[in-house]
VMD Tcl script that draws the C-alpha trace (Angstrom):
set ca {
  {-1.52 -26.07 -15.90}
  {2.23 -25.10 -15.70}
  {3.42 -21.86 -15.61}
  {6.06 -21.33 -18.35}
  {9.88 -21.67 -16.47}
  {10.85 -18.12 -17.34}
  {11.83 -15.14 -15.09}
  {8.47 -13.16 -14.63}
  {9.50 -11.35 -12.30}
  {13.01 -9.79 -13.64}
  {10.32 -9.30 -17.06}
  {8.09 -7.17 -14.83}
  {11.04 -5.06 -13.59}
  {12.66 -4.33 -16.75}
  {9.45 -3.55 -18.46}
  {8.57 -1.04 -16.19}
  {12.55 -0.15 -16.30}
  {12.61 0.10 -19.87}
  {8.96 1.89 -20.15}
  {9.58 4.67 -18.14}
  {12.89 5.70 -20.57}
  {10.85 4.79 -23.43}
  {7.91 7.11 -22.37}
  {9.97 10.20 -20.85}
  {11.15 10.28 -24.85}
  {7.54 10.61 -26.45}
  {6.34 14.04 -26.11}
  {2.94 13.58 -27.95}
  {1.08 12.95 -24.48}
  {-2.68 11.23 -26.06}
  {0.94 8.59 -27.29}
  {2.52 8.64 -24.22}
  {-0.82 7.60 -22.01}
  {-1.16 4.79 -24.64}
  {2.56 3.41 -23.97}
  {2.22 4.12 -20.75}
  {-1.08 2.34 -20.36}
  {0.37 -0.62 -22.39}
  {3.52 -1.24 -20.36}
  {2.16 -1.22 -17.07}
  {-0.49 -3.17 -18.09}
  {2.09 -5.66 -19.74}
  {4.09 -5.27 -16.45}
  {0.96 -6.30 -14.85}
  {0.77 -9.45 -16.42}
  {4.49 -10.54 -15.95}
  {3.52 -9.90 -12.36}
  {0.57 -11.99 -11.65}
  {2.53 -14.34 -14.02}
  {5.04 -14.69 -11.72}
  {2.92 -15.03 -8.27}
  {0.49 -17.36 -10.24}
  {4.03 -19.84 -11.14}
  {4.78 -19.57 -7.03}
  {1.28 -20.53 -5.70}
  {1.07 -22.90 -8.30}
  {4.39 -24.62 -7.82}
  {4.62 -28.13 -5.87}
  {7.11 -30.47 -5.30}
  {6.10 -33.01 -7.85}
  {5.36 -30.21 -9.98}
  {8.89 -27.78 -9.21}
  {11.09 -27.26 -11.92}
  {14.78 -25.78 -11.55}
  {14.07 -22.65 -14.19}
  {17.29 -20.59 -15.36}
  {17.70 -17.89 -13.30}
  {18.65 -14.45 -14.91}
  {19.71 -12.85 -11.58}
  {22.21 -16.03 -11.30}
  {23.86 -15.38 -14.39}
  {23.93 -11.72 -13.58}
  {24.96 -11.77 -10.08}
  {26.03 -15.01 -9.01}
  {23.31 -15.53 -7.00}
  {19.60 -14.43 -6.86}
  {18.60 -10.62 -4.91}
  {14.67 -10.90 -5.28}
  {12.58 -13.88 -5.06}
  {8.94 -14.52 -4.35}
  {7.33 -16.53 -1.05}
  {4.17 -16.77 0.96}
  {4.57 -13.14 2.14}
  {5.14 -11.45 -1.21}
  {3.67 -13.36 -3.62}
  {-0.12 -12.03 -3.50}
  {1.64 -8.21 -3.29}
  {3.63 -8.14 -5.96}
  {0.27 -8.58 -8.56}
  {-1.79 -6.12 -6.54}
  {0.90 -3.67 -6.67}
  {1.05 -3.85 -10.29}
  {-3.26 -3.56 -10.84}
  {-2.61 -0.58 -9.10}
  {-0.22 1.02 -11.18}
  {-2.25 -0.14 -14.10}
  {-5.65 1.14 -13.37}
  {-4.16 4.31 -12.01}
  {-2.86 4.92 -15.87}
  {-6.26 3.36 -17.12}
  {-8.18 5.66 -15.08}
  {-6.20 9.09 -15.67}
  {-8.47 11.48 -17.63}
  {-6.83 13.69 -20.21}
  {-7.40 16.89 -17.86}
  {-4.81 15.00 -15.53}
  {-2.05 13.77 -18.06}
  {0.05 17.01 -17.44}
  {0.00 16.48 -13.73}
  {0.17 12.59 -13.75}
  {3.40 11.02 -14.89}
  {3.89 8.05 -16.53}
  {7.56 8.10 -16.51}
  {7.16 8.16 -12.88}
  {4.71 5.89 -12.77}
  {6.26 3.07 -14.22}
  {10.01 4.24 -11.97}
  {8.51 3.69 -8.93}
  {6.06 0.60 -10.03}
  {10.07 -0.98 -10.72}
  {11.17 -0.02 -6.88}
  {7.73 -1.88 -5.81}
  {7.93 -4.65 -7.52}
  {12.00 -5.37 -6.52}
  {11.06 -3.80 -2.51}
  {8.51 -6.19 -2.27}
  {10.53 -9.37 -3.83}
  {13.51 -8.70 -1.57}
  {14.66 -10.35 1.23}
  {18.16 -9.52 1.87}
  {18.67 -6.60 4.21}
  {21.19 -4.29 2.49}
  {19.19 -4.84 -0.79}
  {16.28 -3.90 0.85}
  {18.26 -0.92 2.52}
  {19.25 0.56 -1.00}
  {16.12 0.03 -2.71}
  {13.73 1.86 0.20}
  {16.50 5.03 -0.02}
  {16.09 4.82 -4.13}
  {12.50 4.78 -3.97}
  {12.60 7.23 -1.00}
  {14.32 9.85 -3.81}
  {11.56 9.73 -6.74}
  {8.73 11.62 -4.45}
  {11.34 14.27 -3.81}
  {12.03 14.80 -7.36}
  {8.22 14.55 -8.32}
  {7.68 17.83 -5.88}
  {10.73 19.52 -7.13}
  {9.58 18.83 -11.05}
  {6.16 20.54 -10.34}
  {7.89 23.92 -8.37}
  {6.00 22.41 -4.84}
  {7.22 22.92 -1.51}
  {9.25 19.95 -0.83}
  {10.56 20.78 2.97}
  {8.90 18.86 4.93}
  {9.52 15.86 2.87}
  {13.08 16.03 2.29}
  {13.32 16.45 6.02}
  {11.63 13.03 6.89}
  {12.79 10.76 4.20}
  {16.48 12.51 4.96}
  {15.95 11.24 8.93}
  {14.64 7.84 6.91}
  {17.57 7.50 5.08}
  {19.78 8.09 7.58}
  {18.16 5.81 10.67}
  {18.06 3.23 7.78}
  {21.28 3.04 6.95}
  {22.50 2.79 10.22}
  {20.42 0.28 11.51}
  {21.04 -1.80 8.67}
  {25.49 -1.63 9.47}
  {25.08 -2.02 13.14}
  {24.83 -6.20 14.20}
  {21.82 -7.35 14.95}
  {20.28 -6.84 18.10}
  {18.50 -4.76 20.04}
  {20.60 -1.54 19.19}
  {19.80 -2.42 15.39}
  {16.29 -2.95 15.72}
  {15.82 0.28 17.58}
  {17.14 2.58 15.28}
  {15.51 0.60 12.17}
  {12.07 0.75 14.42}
  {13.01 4.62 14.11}
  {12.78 4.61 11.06}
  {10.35 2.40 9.79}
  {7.71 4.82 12.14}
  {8.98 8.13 10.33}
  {8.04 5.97 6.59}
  {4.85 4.88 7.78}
  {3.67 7.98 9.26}
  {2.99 7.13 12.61}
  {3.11 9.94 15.09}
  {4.71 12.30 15.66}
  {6.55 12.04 12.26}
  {2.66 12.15 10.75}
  {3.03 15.72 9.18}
  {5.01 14.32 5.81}
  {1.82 12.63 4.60}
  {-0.49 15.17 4.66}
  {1.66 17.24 3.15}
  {2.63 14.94 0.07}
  {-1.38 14.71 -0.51}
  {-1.27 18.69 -0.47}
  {1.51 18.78 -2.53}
  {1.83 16.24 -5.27}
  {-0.87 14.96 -7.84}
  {-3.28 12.46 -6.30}
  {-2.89 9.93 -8.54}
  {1.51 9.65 -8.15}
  {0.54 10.50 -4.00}
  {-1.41 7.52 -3.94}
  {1.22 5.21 -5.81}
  {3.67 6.12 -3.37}
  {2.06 5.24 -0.25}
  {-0.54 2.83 -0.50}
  {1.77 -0.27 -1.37}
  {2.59 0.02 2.56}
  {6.58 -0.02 1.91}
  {7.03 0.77 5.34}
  {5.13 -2.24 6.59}
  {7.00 -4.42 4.45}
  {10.72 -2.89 5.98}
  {9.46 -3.21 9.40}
  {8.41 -7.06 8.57}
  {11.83 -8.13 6.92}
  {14.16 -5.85 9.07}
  {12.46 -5.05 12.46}
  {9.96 -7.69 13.57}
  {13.13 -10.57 13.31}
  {15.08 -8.97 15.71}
  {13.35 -6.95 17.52}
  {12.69 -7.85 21.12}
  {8.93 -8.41 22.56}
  {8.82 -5.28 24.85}
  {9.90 -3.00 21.49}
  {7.24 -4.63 18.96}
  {5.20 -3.51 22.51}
  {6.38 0.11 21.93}
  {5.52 -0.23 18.41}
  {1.94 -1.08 18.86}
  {1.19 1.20 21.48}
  {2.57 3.96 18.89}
  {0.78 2.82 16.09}
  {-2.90 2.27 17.74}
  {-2.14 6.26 19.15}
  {-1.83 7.06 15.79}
  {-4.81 4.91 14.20}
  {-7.31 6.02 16.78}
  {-5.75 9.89 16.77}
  {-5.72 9.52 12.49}
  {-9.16 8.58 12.42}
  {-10.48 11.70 14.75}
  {-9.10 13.72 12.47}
  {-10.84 12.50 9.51}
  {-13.52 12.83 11.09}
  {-13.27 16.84 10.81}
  {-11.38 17.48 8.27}
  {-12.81 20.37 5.85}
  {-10.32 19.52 3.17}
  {-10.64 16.34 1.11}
  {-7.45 15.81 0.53}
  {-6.61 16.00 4.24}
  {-9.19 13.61 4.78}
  {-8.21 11.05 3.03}
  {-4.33 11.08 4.27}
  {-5.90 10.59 7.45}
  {-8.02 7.83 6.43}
  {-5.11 6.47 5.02}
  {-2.68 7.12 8.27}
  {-5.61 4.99 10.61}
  {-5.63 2.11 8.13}
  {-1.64 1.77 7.45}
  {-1.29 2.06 11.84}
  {-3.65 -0.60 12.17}
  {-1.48 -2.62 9.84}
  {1.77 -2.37 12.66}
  {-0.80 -3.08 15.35}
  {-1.29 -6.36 14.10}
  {2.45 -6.88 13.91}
  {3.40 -5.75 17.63}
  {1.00 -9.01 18.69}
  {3.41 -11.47 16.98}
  {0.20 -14.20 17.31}
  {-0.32 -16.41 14.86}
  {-3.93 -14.95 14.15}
  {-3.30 -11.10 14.53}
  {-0.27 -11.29 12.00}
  {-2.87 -13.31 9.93}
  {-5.43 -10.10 9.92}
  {-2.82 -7.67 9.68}
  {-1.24 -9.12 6.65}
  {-4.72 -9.65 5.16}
  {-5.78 -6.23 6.18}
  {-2.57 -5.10 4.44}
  {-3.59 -6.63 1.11}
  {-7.64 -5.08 1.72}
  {-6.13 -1.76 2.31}
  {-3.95 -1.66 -1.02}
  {-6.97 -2.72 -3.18}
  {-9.68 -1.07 -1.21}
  {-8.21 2.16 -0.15}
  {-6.54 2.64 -3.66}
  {-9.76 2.51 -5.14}
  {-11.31 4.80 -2.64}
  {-8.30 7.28 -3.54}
  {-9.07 6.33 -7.15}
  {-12.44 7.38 -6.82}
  {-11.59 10.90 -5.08}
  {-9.18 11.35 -7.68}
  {-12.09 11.33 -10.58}
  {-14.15 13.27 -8.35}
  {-11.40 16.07 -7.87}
  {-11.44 15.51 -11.67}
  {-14.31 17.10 -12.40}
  {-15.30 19.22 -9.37}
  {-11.61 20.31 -8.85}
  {-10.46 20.37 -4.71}
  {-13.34 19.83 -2.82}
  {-14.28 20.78 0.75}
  {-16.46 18.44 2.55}
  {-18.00 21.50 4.60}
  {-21.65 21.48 2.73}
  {-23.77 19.51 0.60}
  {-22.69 19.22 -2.73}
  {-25.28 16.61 -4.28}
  {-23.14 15.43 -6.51}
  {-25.07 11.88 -6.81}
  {-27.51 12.93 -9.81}
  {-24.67 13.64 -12.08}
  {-22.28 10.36 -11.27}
  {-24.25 7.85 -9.42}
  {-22.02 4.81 -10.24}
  {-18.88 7.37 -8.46}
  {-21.04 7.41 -5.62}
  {-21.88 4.12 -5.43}
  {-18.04 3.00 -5.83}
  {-17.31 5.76 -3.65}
  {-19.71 4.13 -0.82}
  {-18.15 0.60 -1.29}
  {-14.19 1.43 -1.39}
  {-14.66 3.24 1.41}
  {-17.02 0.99 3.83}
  {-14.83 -2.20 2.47}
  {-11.93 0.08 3.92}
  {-13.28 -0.37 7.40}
  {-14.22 -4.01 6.99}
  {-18.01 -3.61 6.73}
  {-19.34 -7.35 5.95}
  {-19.29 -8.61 2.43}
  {-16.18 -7.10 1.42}
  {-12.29 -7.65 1.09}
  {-11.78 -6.20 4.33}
  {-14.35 -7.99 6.63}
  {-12.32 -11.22 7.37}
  {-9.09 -8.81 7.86}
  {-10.98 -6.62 10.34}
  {-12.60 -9.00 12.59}
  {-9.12 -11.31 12.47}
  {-7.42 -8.25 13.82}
  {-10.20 -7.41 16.50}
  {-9.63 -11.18 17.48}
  {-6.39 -11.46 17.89}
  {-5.92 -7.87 19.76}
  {-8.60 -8.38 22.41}
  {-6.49 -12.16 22.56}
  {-3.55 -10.38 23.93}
  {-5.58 -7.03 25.74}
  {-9.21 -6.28 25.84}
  {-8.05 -2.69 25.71}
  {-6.14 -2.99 22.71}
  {-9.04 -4.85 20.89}
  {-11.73 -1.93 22.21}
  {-9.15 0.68 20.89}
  {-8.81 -1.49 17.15}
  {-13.19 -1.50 17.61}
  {-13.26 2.12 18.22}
  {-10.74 3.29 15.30}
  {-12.57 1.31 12.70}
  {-15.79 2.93 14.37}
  {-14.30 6.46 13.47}
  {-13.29 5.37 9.93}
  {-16.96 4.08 9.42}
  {-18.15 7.42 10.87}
  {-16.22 9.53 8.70}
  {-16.29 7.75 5.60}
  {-20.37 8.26 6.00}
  {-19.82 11.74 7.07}
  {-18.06 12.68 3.79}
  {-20.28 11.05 1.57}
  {-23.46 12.47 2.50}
  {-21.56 15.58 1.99}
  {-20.44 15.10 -1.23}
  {-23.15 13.17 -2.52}
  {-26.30 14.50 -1.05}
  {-28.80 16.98 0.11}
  {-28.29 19.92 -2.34}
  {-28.57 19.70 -6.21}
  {-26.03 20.59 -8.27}
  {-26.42 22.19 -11.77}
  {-23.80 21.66 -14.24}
  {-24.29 22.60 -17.90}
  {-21.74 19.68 -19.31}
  {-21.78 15.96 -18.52}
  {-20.10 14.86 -15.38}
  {-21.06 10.79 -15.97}
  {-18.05 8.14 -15.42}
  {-16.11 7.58 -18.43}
  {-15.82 4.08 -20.20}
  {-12.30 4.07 -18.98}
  {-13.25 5.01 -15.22}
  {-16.29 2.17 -15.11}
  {-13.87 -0.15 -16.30}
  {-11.61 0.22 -13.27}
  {-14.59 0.38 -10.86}
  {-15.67 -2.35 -12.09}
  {-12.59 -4.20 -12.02}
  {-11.89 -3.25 -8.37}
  {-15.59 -4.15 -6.71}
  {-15.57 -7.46 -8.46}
  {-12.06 -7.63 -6.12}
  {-13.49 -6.43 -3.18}
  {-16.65 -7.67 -3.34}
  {-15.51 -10.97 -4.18}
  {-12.59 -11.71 -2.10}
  {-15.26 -10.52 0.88}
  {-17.70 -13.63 -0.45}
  {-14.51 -16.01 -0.95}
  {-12.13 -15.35 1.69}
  {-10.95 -18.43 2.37}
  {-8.06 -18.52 -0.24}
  {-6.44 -15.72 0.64}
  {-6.93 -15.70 4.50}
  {-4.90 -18.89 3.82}
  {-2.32 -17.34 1.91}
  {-2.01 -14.86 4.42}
  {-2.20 -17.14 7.10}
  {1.00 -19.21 5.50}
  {3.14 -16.10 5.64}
  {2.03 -15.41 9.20}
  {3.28 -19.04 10.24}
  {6.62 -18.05 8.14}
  {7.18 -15.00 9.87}
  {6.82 -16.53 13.39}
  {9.07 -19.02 12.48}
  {11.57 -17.24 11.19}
  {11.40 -14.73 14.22}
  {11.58 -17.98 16.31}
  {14.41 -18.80 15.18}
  {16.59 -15.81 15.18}
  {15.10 -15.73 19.21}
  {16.15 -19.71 19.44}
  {19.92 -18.90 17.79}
  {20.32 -15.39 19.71}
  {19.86 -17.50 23.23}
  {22.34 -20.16 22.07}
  {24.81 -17.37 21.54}
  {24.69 -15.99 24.43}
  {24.57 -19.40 26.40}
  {28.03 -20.26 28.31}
}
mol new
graphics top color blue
foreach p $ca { graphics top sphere $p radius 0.5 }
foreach p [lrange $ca 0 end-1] q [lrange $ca 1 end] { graphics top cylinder $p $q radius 0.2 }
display resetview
């Protein structure tokens, strides 16, 4: 089977283009979920269409298909390989069950128009490859949060103060040349996007402040971790990717502490997600062949498995409004299947074995204690904390109290469908994992080489 020869993935970027002007103009908003609903999950398809003609394509089997950026620009901006080809689909499931899943207490706070913006900026971050491209969309994308906050009347401070120091470290590590001076200031500012400490503060404040469902959207793709692949990690030089990792396991193993006593469950879970996304650029300061392998893998666990975690919080909050994980709530007799998706998103977060994230985790572990024992005991003792907490807060929130409510609080058809949909993921890619541990394994290989050779040519300019 042969993927048609037509541009997917320019069709998945103008859908979600052209959706988000068509649903800002209905004002009916049962209507508007139903466009919205339809688009992304339209956009969804184009997507997986798109990564499904890559992985498919051979060279008996390659075809020269028109190319609509060509005609437009002379030459194509955004193309698919072994590193964005398995995101780009995920991405868009996201988006989708997000709108799926958004009950019609939350269609004031959650919008589509939005939605469907930033699902464009994901889809054409994650396809780039040229710098300056790459540059302009991260500062476009970096803009939408900032006007989500300011369209709701929420503090918006703290963010504009981050993503402004973004902005600017970006753009001027993107006009300096390449080399060292470059790579420190885009290092800069790929650690304020991501989070890592001390520039930490922004996240848990856009979980306080936004809607869950548009926070979640924004952050779990990982943009940072994609900038810091395609702009830092070719140029950077081994003892600053040694900077980076000693930053970003700080901030895993300090991230998961504090999820481990949080009394807010919002807070909780931007610290949840802080450990997981560090993790991530621990895996890329190794530059080994098998740690870039689980990082990359745990990348692609953590957008599936912690979005549905968030997800799941998200219909929780739904119908018990902001919870405090300070006493037992017993919340298990009314919504047993939310507890029992609750349970898996969350242990499949920290790699327990079965699930998505079990391959990713113990690749990681490998390759750390490879290059330091330390460094693999730290990895071992974050994921440790994770587990902990995630355990902490459900027996919380699920058990030891009953909880009397005079109205049905049972999953919606709408909800199972997307728990369903995301623990046949998890709990299949944990059974299967060879497929995409070779995927992921591919891109690792292409990263290295590509690092390689900006080292190789870098030497031969500077030779006499």
């Amino acid at each position: 089977m042969i993927v048609l020869p037509l541009p997917w993935l320019e069709a998945a970027i103008l859908f979600a283009l052209a959706g988000a002007l068509a649903v800002s103009r209905v004002r009916n908003l049962d209507r508007a979920w139903r466009w919205g609903v339809a688009l992304t999950g339209l956009v969804f398809v184009c997507a997986s269409a798109a990564s499904l003609g890559f992985l498919l394509q051979t060279p008996e089997t390659e075809f020269a298909e028109w190319n609509l950026q060509t005609l437009l620009f002379g030459r194509p901006y955004l193309g698919l390989d072994e590193l964005n080809a398995p995101l780009l689909p995920a991405a868009a499931l996201l988006h989708f069950l997000t709108a799926l899943a958004t009950a019609r207490t939350r269609m004031r706070s959650f919008s589509l128009t939005w939605s469907l913006s930033a699902e464009a900026f994901h889809l054409a971050k994650f396809a780039c490859k040229e710098p300056l491209v790459l540059v302009v969309l991260l500062t476009m994308g970096a803009v939408l949060p900032l006007m989500e906050l300011i369209n709701r009347g929420r503090p918006a401070r703290v963010y504009a103060l981050h993503m402004s120091l973004f902005v600017v470290l970006l753009w001027l590590g993107a006009l300096l040349p390449n080399g060292t001076p470059a790579a420190i200031v885009l290092l800069a500012a790929v650690l304020i996007r991501c989070g890592v400490v001390p520039f930490h503060c922004w996240i848990t404040d856009w979980f306080e402040q936004a809607s869950l469902g548009i926070a979640l959207l924004y952050v779990i793709p990982l943009s940072g971790v994609y900038a810091a692949i395609r702009l830092v990690l070719p140029i950077a030089p081994d003892w600053l990717l040694s900077g980076l990792g000693l930053l970003s396991l700080t901030t895993a193993f300090y991230a998961a502490s504090m999820a481990l006593v949080q009394r807010d469950l919002r807070r909780f879970f931007a610290y949840f997600f802080l450990s997981h996304a560090s993790l991530v650029l621990v895996g890329l300061q190794l530059h080994t062949t098998v740690s870039l392998t689980g990082a990359l893998s745990l990348w692609f666990a953590v957008l599936l498995s912690l979005g549905g975690f968030g997800l799941v919080l998200r219909a929780v909050e739904s119908r018990f409004g902001w919870l405090s994980p300070r006493q037992h709530r017993g919340l298990y007799e009314h919504s047993p299947m939310l507890a029992v998706s609750f349970l898996l998103t969350g242990l499949a977060s920290v790699g327990f074995p079965g699930t998505l994230g079990f391959v990713a985790a113990d690749l990681l572990v490998e390759g750390a204690a490879g290059v330091h024992l330390f460094v693999g005991l730290a990895v071992i003792a974050t994921a440790t904390l994770n587990g902990i907490a995630i355990l902490r807060v459900y027996l919380l929130l699920f058990t030891g109290a009953r909880h009397t409510s005079s109205v049905s609080l049972n999953i919606t058809p709408r909800e199972r469908l997307v728990v369903l949909t995301l623990s046949a993921l998890i709990l299949g890619g944990g059974l299967f994992p060879q497929p995409g541990i070779s995927s992921r394994e591919r891109a690792a290989e292409a990263i290295l080489e590509e690092r390689k050779d900006h080292l190789v040519g870098k030497r031969g300019a500077l030779a006499p």
